[in-house]
RODOZA-297645 format. One record per residue (C-alpha): residue in three letters; x, y, z. Coordinates in Angstrom, 2 decimals, padded with zeros to 5 digits. Example, Ala and Ser with C-alpha at 12.3 -4.5 7.8 and 13.67 -1.06 7.14 Angstrom:
BEGIN
("ALA"; (012.30; -004.50; 007.80))
("SER"; (013.67; -001.06; 007.14))
//
This chain:
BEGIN
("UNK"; (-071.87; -026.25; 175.13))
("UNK"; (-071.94; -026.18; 179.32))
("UNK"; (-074.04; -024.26; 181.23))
("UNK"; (-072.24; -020.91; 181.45))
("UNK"; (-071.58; -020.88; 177.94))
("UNK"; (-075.89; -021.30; 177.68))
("UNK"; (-076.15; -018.93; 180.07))
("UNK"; (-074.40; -016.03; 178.54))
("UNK"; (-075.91; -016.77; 175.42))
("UNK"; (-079.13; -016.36; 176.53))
("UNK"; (-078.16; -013.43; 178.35))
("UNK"; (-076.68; -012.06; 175.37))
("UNK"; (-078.93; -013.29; 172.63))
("UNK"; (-082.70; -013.34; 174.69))
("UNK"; (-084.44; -016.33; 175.63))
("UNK"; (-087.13; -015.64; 173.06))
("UNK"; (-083.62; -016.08; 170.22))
("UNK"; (-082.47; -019.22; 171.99))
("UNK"; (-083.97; -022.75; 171.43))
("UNK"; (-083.45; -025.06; 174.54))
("UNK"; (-086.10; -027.93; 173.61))
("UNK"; (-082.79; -030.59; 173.15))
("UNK"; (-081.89; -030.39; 176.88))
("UNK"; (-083.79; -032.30; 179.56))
("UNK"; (-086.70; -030.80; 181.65))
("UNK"; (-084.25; -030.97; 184.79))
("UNK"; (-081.28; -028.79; 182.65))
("UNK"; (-083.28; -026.66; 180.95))
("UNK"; (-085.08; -025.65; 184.26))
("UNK"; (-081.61; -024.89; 186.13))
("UNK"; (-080.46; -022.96; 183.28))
("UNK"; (-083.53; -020.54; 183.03))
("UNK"; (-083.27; -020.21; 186.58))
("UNK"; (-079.85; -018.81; 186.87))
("UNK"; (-080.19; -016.72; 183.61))
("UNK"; (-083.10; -015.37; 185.74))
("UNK"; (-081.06; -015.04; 189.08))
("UNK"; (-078.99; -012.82; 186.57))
("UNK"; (-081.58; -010.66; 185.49))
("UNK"; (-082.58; -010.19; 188.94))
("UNK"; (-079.29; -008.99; 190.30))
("UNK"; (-079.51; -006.60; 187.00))
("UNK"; (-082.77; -005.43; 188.32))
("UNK"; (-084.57; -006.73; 185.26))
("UNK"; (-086.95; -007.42; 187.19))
("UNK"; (-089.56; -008.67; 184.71))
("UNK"; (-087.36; -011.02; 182.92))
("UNK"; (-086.47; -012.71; 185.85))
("UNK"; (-089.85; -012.96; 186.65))
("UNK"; (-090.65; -014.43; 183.04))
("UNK"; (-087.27; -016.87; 183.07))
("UNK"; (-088.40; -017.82; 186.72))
("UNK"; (-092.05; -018.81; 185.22))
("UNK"; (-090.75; -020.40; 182.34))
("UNK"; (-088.45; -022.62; 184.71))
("UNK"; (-091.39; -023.14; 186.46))
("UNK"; (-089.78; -022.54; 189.46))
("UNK"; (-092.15; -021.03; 192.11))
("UNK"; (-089.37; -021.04; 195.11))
("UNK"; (-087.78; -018.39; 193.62))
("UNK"; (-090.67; -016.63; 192.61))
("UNK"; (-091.83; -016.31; 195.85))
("UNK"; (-088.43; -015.74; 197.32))
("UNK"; (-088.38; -012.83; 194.54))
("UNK"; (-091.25; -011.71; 195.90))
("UNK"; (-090.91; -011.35; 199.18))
("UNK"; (-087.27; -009.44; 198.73))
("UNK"; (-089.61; -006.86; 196.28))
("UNK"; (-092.44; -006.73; 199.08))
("UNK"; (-089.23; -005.64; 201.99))
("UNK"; (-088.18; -003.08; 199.67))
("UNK"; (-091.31; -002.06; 198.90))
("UNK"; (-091.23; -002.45; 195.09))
("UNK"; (-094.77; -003.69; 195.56))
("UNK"; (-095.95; -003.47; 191.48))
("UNK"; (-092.90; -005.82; 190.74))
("UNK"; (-093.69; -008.14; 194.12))
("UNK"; (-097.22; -008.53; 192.21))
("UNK"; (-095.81; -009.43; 189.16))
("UNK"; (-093.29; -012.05; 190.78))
("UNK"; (-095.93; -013.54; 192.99))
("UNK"; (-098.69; -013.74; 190.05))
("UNK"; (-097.17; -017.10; 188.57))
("UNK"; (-097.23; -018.82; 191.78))
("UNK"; (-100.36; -020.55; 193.12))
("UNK"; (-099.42; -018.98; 196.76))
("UNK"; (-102.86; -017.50; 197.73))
("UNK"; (-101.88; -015.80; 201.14))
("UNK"; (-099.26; -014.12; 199.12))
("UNK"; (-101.28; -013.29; 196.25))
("UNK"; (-103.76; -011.76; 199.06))
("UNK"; (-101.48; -009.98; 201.20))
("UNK"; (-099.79; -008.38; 197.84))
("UNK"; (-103.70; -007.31; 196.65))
("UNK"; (-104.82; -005.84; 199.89))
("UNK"; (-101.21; -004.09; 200.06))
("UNK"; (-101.52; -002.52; 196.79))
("UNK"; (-105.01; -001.55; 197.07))
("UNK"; (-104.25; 000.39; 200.39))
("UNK"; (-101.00; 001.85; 198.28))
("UNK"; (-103.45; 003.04; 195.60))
("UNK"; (-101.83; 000.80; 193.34))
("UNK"; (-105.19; -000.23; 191.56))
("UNK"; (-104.67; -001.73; 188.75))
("UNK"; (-102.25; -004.32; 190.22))
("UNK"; (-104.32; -004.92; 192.86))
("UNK"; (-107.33; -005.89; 190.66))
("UNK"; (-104.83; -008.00; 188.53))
("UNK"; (-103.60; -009.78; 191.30))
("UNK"; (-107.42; -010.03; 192.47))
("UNK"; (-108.39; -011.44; 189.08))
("UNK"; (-105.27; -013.85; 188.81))
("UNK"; (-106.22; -015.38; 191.99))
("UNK"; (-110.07; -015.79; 190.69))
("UNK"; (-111.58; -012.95; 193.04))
("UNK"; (-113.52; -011.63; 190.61))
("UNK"; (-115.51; -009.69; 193.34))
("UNK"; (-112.78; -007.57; 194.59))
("UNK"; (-111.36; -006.79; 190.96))
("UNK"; (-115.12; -005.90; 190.16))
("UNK"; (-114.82; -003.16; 193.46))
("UNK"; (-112.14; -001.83; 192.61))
("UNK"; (-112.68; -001.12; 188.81))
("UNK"; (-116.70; 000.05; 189.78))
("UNK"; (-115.22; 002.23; 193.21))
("UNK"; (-111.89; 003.79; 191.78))
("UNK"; (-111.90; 006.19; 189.09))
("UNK"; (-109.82; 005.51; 186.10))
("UNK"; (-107.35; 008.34; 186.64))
("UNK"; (-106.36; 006.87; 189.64))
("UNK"; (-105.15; 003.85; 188.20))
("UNK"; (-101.38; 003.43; 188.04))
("UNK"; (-099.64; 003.76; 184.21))
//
């Protein structure tokens, strides 16, 4: 089966209803990570964000990211920048979406990046009811 063929089927079926342990680390990798440049463009955001992980392919996360952060889609930017070990990023995305009000993210992006202190302020200073659904 080529790529495209994959691709579609995964598109169409769900990663999570496609098995792609037989191809090599390399294929499978470049395969997730157009299925998730699909998703993107489709503005499923947090499948691409999931296929992008899965690929392990941090570029694009943080290329993701930083497109979500211009448009300032700054809950999705969080979720896009979480898998990646980029702690400026991480940072700049917390302390944005703290000053947004944007709590809970902020405290999960605080936690991800093992600042337990500021997730700790923010869940003991800011009211439940102020946290995003």
């Amino acid at each position: 089966m080529n790529d495209k063929k994959l691709a579609d089927m995964i598109m169409e079926k769900g990663i999570d209803n496609v098995n792609l342990t037989m191809l090599t680390p390399e294929k499978r990798r470049n395969i997730l990570s157009h299925v998730a440049e699909k998703y993107a463009k489709k503005n499923n955001i947090p499948e691409a964000v999931r296929l992008f992980a899965m690929a392990e392919n941090r570029e694009k996360l943080v290329e993701l990211s930083d497109w979500l952060m211009e448009q300032r889609r700054y809950k999705q930017a969080a979720q896009a920048i979480i898998p990646t070990d980029d702690k400026e990023r991480q940072n700049r995305i917390a302390e944005i979406c703290l000053r947004e009000r944007l709590f809970e993210t902020a405290s999960n992006v605080y936690t991800t990046m093992g600042n337990t202190v500021m997730a700790k302020f923010i869940s003991e200073n800011f009211p439940v009811e102020d946290f995003e659904s």
